[in-house]
Steps between C-alpha positions, in 0.01 A plus 500: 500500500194332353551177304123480369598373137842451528605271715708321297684786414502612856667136583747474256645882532520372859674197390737668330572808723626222757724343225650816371521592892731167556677569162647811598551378864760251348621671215840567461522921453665734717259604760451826387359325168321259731344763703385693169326226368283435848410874470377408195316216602311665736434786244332195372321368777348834557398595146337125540187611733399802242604325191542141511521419101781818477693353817460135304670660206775694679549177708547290178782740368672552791534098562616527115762727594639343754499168325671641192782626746366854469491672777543851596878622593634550858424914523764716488676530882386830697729760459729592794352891540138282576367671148344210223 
């Protein structure tokens, strides 16, 4: 990723990927809610070396979320023939 020109930006989406990261360590969800919020996360932390602003953004409303107690439901439990 380059940071010519951003490195504030660079630093503080950093900053708060690690805080969102501990967040949702400690939150208290069921871990399949747990585990759907990492994958988003790291949706995040991808999207962050092409598009740092858009990953900044998606960051920002995805700590919302979480901090307004909104986060996605546990998914729906396999069903027992294996189908979705």
């Amino acid at each position: 990723m380059e940071r010519d020109g951003q490195p504030e930006l660079y630093d503080l989406v950093a900053a708060r990927l690690k805080e969102a990261h501990r967040a949702v360590r400690t939150a208290q969800v069921p871990e399949p809610v747990r585990q759907a919020l990492t994958r988003k996360l790291l949706v995040i932390t991808a999207a962050a070396k092409q598009d740092l602003s858009g990953a900044a953004r998606r960051l920002e409303r995805l700590i919302a979320d979480v901090d307004a107690g909104r986060v996605p439901p546990d998914p729906p439990a396999p069903r027992r023939d294996g189908t979705a």
